[in-house]
VEXNU-631915 format. One record per atom (N, C-alpha, C, O): residue number from 1; residue in three letters; atom name; x, y, z. Coordinates in Angstrom, 2 decimals. Layout:
@pos NUM | code ALA | site CA | c1 X | c2 Y | c3 Z
...
END
This chain:
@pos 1 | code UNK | site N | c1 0.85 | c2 -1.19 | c3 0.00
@pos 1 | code UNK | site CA | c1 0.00 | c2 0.00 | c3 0.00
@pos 1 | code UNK | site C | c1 0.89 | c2 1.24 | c3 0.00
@pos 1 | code UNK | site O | c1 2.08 | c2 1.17 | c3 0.31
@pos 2 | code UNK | site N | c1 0.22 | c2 2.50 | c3 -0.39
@pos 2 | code UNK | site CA | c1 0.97 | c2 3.75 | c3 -0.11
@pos 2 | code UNK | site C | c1 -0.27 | c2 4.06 | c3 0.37
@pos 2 | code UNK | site O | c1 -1.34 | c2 3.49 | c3 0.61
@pos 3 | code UNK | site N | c1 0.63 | c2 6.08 | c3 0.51
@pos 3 | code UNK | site CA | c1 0.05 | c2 6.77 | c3 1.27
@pos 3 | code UNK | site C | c1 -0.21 | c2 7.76 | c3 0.37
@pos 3 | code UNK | site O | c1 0.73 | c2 7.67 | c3 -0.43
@pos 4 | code UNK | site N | c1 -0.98 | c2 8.74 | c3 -0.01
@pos 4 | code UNK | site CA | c1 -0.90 | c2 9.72 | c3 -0.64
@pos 4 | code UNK | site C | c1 -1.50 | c2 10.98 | c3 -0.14
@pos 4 | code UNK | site O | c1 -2.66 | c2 11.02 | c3 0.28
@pos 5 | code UNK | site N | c1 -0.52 | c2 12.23 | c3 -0.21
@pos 5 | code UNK | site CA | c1 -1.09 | c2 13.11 | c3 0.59
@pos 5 | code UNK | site C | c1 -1.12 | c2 13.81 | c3 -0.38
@pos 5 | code UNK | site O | c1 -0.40 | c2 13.80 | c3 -1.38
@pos 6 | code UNK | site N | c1 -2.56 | c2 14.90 | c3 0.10
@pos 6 | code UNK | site CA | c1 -2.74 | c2 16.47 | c3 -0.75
@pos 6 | code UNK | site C | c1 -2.79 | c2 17.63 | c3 0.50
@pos 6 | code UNK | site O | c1 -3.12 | c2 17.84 | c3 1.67
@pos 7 | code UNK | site N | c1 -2.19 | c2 18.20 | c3 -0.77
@pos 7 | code UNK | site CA | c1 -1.93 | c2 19.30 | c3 0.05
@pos 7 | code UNK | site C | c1 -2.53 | c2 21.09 | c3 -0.71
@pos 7 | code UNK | site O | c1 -2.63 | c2 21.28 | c3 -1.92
@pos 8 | code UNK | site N | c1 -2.76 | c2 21.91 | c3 0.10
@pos 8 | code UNK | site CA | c1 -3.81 | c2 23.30 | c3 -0.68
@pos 8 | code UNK | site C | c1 -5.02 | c2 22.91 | c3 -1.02
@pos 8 | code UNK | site O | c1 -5.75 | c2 22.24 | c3 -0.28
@pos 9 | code UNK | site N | c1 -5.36 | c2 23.35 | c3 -2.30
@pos 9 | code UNK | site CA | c1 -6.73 | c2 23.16 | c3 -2.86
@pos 9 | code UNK | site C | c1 -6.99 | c2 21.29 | c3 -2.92
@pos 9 | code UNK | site O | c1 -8.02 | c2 20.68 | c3 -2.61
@pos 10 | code UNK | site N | c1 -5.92 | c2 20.84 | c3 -3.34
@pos 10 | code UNK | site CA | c1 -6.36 | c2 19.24 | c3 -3.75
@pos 10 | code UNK | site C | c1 -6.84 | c2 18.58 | c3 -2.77
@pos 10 | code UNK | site O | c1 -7.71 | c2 17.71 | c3 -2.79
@pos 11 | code UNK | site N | c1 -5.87 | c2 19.27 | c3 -1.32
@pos 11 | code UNK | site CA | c1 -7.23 | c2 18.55 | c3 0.00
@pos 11 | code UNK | site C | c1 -8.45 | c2 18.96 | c3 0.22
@pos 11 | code UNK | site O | c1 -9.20 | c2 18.23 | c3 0.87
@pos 12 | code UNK | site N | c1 -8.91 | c2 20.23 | c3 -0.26
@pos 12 | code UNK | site CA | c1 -10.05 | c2 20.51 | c3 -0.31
@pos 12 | code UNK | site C | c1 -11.17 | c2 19.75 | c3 -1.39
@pos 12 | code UNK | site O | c1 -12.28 | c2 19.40 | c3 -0.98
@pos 13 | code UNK | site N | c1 -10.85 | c2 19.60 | c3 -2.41
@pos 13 | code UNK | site CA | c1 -10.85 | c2 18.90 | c3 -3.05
@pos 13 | code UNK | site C | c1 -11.21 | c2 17.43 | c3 -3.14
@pos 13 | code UNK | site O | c1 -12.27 | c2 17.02 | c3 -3.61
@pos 14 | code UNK | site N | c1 -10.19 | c2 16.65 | c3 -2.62
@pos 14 | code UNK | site CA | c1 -10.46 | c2 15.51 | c3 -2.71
@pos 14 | code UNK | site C | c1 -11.26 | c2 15.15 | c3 -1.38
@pos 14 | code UNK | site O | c1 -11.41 | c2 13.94 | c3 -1.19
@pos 15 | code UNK | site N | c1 -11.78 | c2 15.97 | c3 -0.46
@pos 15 | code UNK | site CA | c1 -11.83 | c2 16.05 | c3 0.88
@pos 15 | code UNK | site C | c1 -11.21 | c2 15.20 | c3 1.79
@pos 15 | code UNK | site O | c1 -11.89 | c2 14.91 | c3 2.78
@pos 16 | code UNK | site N | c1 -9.89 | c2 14.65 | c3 1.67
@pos 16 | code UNK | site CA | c1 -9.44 | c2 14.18 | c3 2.94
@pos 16 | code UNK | site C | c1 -8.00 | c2 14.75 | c3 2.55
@pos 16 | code UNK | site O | c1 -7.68 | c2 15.08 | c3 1.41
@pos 17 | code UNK | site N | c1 -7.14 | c2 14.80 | c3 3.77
@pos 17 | code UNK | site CA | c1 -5.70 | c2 14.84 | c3 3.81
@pos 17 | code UNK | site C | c1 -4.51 | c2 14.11 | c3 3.25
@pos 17 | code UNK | site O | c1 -3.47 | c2 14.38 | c3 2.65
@pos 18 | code UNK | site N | c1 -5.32 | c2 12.73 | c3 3.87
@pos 18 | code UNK | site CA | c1 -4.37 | c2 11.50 | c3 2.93
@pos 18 | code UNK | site C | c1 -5.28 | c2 10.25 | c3 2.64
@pos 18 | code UNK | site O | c1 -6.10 | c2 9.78 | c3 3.43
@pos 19 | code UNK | site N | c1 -5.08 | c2 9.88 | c3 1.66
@pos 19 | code UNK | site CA | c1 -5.29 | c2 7.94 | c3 1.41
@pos 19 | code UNK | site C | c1 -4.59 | c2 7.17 | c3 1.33
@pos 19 | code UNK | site O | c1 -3.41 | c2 7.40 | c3 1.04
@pos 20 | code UNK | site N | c1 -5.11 | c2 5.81 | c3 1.61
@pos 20 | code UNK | site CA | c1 -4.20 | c2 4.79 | c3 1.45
@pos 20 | code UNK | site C | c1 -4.84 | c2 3.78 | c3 0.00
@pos 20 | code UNK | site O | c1 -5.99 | c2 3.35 | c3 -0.07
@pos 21 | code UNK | site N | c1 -3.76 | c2 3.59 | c3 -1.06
@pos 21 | code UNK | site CA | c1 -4.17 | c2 2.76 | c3 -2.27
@pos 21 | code UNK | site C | c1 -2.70 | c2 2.19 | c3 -2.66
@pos 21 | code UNK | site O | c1 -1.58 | c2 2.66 | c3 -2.46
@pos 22 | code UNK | site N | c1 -3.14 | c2 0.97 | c3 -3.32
@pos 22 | code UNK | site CA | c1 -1.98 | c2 0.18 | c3 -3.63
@pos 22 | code UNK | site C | c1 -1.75 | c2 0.95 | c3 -5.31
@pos 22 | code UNK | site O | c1 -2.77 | c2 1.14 | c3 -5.96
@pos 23 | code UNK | site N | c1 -0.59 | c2 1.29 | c3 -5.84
@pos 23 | code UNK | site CA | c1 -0.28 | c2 1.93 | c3 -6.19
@pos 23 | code UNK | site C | c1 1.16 | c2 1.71 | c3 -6.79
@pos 23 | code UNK | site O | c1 1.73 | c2 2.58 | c3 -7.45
@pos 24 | code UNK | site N | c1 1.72 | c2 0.42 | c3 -6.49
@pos 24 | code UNK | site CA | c1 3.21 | c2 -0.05 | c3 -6.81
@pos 24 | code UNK | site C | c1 3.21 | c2 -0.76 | c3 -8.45
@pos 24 | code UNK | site O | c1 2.57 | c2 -1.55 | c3 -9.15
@pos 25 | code UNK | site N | c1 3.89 | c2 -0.26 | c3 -8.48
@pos 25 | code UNK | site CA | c1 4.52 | c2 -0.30 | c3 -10.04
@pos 25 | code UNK | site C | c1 3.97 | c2 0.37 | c3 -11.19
@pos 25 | code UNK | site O | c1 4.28 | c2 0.10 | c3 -12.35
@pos 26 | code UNK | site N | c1 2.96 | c2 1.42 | c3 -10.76
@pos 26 | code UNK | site CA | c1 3.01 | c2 2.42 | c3 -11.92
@pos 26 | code UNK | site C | c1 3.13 | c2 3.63 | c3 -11.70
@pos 26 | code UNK | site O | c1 3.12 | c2 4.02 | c3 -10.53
@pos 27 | code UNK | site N | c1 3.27 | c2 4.56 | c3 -12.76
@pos 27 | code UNK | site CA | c1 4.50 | c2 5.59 | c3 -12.74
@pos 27 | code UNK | site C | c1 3.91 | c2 6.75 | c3 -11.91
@pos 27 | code UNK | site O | c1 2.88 | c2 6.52 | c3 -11.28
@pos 28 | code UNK | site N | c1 4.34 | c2 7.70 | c3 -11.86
@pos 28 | code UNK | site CA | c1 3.75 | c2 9.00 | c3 -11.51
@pos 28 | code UNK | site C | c1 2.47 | c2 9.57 | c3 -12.27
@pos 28 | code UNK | site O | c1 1.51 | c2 10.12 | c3 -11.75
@pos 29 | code UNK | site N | c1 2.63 | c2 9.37 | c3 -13.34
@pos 29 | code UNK | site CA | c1 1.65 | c2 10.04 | c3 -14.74
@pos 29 | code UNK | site C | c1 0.44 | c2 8.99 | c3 -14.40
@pos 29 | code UNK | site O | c1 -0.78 | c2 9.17 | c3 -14.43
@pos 30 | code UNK | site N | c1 1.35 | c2 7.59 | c3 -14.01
@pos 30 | code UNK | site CA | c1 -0.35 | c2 6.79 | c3 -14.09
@pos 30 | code UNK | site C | c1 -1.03 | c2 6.98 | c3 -12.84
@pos 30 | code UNK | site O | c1 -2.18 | c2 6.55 | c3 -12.73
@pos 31 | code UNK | site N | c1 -0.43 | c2 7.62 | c3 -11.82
@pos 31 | code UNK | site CA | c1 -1.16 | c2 7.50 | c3 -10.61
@pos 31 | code UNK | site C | c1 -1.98 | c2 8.90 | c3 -10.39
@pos 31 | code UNK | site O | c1 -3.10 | c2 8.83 | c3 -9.88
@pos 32 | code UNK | site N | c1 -1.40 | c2 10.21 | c3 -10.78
@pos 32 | code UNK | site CA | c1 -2.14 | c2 11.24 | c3 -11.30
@pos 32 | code UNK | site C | c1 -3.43 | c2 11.15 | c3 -12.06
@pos 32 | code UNK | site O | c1 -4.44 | c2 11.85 | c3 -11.93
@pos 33 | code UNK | site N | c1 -3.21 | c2 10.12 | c3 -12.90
@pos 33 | code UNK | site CA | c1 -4.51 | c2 9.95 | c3 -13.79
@pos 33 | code UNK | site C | c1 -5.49 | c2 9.00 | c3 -12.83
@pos 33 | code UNK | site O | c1 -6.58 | c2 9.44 | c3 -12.47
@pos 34 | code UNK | site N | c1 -5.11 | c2 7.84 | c3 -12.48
@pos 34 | code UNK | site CA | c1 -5.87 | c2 7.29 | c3 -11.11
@pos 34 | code UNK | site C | c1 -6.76 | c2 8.22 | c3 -9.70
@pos 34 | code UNK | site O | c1 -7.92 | c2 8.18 | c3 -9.30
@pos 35 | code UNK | site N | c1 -5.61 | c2 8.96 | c3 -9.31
@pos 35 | code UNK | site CA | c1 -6.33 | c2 9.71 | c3 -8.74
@pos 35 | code UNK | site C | c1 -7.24 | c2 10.90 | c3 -8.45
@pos 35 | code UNK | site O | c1 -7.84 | c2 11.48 | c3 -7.54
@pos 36 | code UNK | site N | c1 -6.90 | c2 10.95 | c3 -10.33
@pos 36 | code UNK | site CA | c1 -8.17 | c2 12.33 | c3 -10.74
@pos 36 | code UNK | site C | c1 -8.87 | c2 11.93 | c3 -10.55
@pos 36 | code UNK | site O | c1 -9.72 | c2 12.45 | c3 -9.83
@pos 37 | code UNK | site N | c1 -9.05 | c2 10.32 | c3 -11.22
@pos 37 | code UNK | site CA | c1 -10.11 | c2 10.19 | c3 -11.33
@pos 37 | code UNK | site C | c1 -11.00 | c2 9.96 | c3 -10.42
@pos 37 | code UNK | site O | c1 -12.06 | c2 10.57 | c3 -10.34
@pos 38 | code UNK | site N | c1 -10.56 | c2 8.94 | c3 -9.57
@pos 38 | code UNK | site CA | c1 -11.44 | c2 8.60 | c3 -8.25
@pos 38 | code UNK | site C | c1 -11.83 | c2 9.97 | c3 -7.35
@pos 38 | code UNK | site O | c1 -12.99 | c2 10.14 | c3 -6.97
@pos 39 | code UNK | site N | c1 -10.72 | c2 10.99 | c3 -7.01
@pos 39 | code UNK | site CA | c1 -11.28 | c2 12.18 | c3 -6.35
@pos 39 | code UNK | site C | c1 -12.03 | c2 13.05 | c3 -7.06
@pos 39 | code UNK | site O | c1 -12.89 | c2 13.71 | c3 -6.47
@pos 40 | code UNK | site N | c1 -11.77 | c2 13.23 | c3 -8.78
@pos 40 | code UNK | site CA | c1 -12.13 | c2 14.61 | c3 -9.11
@pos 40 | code UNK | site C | c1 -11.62 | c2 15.38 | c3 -8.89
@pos 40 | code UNK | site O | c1 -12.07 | c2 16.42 | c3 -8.40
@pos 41 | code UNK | site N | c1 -10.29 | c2 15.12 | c3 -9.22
@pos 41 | code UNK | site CA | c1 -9.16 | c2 16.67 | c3 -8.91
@pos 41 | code UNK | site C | c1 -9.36 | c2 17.25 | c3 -10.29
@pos 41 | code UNK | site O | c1 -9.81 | c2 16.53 | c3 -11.18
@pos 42 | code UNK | site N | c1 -9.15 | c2 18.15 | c3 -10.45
@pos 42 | code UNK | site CA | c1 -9.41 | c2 19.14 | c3 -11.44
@pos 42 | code UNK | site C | c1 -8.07 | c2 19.36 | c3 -12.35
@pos 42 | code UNK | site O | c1 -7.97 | c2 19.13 | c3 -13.56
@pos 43 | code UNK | site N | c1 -7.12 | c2 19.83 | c3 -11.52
@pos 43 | code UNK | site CA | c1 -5.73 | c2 20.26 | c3 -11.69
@pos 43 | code UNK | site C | c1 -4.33 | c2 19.76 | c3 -11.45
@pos 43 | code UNK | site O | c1 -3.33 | c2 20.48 | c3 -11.38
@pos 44 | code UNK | site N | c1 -4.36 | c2 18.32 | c3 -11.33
@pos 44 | code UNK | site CA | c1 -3.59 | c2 17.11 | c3 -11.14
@pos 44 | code UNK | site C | c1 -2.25 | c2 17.14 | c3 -11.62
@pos 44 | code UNK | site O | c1 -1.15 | c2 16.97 | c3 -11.10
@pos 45 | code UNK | site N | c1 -2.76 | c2 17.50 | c3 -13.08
@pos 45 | code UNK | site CA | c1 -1.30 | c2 17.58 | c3 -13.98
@pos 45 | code UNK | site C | c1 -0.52 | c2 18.52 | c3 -13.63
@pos 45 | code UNK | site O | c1 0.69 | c2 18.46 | c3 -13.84
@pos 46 | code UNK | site N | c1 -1.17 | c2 19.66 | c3 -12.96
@pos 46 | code UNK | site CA | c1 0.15 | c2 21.11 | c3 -13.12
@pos 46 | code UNK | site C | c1 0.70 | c2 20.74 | c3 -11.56
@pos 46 | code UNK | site O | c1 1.24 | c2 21.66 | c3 -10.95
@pos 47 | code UNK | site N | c1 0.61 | c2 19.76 | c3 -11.08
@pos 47 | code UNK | site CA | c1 0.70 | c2 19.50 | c3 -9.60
@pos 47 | code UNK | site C | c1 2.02 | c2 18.84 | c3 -9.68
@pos 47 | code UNK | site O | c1 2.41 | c2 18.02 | c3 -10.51
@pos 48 | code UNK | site N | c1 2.78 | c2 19.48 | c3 -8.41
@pos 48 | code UNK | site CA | c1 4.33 | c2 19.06 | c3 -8.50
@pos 48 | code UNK | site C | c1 3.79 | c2 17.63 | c3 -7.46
@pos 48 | code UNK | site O | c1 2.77 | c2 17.50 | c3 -6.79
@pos 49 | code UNK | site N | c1 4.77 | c2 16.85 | c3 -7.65
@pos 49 | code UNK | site CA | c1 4.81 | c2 15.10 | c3 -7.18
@pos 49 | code UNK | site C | c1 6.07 | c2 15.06 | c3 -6.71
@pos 49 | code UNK | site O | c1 7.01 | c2 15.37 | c3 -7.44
@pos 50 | code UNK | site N | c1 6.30 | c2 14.58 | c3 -5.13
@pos 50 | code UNK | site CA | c1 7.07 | c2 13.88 | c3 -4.24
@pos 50 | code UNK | site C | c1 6.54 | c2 12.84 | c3 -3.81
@pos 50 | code UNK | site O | c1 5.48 | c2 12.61 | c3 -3.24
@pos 51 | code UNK | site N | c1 7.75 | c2 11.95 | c3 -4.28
@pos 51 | code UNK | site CA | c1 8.04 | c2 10.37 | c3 -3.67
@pos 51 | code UNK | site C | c1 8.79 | c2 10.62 | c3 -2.60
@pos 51 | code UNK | site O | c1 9.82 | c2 11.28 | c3 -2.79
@pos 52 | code UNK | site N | c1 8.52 | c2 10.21 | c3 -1.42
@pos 52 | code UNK | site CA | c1 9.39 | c2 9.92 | c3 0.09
@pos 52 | code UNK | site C | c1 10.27 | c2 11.60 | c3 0.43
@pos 52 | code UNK | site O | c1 11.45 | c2 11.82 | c3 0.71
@pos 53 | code UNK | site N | c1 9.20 | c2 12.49 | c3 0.26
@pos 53 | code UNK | site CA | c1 9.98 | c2 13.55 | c3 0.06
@pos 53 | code UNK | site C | c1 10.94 | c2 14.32 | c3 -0.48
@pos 53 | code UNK | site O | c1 11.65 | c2 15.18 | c3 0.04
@pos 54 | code UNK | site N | c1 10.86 | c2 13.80 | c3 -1.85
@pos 54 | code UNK | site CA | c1 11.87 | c2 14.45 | c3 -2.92
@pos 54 | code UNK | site C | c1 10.53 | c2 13.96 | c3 -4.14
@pos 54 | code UNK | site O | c1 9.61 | c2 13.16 | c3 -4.32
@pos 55 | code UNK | site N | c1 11.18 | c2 14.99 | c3 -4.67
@pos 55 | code UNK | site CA | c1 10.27 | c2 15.78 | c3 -6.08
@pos 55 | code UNK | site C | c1 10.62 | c2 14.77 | c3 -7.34
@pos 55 | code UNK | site O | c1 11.79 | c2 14.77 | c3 -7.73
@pos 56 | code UNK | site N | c1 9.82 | c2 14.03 | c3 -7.90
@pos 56 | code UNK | site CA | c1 9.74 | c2 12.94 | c3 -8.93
@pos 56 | code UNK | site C | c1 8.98 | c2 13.37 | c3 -10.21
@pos 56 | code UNK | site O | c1 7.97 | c2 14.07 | c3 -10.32
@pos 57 | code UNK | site N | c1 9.77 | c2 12.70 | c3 -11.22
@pos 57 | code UNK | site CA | c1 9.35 | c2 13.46 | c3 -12.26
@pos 57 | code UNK | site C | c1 8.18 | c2 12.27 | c3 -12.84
@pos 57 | code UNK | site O | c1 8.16 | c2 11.11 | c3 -12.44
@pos 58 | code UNK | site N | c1 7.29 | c2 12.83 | c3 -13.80
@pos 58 | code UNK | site CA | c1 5.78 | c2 11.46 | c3 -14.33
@pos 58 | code UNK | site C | c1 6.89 | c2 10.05 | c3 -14.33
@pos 58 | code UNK | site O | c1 6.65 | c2 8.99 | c3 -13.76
@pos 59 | code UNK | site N | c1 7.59 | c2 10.23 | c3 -14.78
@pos 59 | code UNK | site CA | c1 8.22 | c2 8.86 | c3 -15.64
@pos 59 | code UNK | site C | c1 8.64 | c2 7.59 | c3 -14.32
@pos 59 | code UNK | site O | c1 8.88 | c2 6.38 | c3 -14.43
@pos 60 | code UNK | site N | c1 8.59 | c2 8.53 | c3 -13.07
@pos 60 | code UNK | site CA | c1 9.44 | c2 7.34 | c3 -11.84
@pos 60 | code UNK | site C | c1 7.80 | c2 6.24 | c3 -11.52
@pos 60 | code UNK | site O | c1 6.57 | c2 6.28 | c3 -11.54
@pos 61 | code UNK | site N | c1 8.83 | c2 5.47 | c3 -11.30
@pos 61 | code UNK | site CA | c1 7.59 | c2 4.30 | c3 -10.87
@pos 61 | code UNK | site C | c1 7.36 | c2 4.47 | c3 -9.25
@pos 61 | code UNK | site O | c1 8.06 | c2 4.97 | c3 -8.38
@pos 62 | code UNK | site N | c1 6.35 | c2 3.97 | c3 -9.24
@pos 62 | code UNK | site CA | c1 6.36 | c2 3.99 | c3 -7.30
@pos 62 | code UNK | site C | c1 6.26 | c2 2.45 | c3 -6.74
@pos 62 | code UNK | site O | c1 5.39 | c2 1.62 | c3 -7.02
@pos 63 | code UNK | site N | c1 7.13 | c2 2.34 | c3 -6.06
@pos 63 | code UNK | site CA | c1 7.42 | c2 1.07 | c3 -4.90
@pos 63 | code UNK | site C | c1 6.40 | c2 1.09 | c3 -4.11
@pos 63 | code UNK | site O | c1 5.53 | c2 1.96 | c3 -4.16
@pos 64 | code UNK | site N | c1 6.44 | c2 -0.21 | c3 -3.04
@pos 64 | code UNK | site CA | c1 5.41 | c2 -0.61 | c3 -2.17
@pos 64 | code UNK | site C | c1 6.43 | c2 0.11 | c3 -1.23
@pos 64 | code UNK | site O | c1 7.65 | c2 0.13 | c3 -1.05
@pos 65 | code UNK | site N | c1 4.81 | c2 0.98 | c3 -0.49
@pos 65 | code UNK | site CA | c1 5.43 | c2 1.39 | c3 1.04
@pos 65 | code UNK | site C | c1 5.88 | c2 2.75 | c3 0.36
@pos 65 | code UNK | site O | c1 6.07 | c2 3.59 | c3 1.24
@pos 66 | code UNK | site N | c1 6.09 | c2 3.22 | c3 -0.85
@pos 66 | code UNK | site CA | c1 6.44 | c2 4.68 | c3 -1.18
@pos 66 | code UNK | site C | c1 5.21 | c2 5.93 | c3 -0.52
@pos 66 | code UNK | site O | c1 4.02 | c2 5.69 | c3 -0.68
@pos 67 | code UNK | site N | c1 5.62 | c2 7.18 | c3 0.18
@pos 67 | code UNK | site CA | c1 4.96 | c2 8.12 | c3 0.37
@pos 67 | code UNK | site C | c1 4.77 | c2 8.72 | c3 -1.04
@pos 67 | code UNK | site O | c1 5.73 | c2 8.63 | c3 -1.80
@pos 68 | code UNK | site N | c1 3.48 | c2 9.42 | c3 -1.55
@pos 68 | code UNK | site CA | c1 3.37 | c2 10.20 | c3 -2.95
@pos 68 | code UNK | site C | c1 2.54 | c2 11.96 | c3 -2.20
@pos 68 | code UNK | site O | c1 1.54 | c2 12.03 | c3 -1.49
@pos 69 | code UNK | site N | c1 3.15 | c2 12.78 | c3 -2.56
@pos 69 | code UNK | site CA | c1 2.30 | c2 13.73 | c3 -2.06
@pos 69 | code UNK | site C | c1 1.96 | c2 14.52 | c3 -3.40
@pos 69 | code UNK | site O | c1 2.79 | c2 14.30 | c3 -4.29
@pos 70 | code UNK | site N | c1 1.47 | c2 14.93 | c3 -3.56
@pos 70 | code UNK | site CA | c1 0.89 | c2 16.02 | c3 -4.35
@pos 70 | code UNK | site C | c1 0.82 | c2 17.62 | c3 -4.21
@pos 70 | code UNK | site O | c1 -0.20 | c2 17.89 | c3 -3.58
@pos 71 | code UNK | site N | c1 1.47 | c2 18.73 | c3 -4.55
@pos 71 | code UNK | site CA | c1 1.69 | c2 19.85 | c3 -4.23
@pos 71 | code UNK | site C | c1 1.03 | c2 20.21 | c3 -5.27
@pos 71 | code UNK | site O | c1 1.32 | c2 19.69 | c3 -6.35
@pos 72 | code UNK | site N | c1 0.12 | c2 21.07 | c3 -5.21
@pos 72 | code UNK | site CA | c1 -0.24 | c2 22.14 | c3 -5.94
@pos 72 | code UNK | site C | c1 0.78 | c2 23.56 | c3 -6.08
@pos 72 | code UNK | site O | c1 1.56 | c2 24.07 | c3 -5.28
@pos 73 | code UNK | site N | c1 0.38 | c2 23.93 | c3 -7.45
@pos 73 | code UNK | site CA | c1 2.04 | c2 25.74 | c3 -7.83
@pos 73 | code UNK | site C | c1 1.15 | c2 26.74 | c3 -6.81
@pos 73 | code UNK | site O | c1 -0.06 | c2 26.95 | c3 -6.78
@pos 74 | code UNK | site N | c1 1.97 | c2 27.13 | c3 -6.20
@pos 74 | code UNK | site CA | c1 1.24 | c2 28.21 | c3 -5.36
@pos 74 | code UNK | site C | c1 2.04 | c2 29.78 | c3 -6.00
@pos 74 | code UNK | site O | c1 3.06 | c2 30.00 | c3 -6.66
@pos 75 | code UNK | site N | c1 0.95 | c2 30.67 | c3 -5.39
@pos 75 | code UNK | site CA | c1 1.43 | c2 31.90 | c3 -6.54
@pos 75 | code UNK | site C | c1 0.83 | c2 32.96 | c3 -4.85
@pos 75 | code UNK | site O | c1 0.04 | c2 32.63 | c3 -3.97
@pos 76 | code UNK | site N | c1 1.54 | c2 34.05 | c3 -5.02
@pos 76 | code UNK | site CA | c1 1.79 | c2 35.00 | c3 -4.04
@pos 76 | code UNK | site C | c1 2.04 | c2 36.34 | c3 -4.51
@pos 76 | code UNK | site O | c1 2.24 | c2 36.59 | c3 -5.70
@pos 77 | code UNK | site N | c1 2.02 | c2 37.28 | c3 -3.53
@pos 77 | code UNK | site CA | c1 2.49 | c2 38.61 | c3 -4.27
@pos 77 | code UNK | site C | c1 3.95 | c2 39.01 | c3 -2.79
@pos 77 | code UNK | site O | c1 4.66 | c2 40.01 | c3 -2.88
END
């Protein structure tokens, strides 16, 4: 199993903080698309992705037991 956390709008969003889904052996891009779908995230793709706390690009696969978080681009003045 993993863990997947959102964070900003995507926890609002998906309404919870984190889930747990098995999720091992496909990539970043496929798990983005997985979890649009089931939550209805809107904005998935422009969303930066950390594996175990470092920043992963679509193409990495995810291991069993990997953390995935999801960051939304945040913009400020």
């Amino acid at each position: 199993m993993n863990k997947v956390l959102f964070f900003a709008h995507l926890r609002d969003e998906a309404g919870e903080e984190s889930v747990q889904l098995d999720l091992a052996g496909k990539t970043v891009a496929d798990v983005k698309a997985i979890v649009a779908e089931i939550y209805g995230l809107q904005k998935l793709d422009s969303a930066m992705t950390a594996i175990n706390e470092e920043f992963a690009s679509n193409e990495e696969v995810i291991k069993e037991g990997d953390v995935i978080a999801f960051i939304p681009p945040v913009s400020g003045g």
